[in-house]
N, C-alpha and C positions, 0 to 999 in steps of 0.2 A: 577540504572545502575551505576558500576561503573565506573571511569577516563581508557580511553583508553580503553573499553569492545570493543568487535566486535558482532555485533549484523548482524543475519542471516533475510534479510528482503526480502519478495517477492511482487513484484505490479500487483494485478490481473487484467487487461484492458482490453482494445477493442478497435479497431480504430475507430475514430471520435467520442471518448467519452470527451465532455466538460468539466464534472467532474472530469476526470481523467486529462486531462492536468495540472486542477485546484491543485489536489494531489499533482503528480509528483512534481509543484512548492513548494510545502511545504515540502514534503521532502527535496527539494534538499537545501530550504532556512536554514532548519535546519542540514547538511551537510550529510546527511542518504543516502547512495550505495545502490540499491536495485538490487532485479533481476527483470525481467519484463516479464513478461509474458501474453501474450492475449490468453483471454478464447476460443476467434473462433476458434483457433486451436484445442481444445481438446472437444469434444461433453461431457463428463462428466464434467471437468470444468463449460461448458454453463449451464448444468445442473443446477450446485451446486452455480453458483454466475450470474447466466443470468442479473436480474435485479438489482442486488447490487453494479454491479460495480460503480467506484475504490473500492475494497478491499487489505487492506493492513496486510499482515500478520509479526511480528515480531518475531522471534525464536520459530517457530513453531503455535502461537495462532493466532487468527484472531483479531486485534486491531483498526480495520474503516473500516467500510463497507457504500459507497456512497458518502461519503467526510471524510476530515483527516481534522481534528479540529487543529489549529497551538499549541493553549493555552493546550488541552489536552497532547498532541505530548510533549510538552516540559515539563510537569511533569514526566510523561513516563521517559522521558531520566534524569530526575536527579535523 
């Protein structure tokens, strides 16, 4: 990645997901804006990541599905 990129991130959730609070925390430690989005809303969504959640998708690819690794996450970004 390089200095100053803008990176398009979206957090696929669901409320009262543990793991996903767990995520959210590690994005935010590593300073990453996301959009957020819960799957319950959309019945194709639940489809597509029902039992995956957190998934975190990073300019378009899917980059963590069920937890976001801090140590991964930050190779990513350099």
């Amino acid at each position: 990645m390089k200095p100053g990129q803008i990176l398009n991130v979206v957090f696929y959730t669901r409320h009262g997901c543990h793991l996903c609070d767990d995520a959210a925390a590690v994005l935010r430690a590593h300073g990453i804006t996301y959009q957020k989005v819960d799957i319950d809303d959309d019945p194709e969504l639940v489809e597509r990541f029902n039992t995956c959640v957190p998934v975190v998708e990073i300019d378009g690819v899917v980059r963590f599905r069920g937890r976001v690794d801090g140590r991964l996450l930050r190779r990513f970004l350099r």
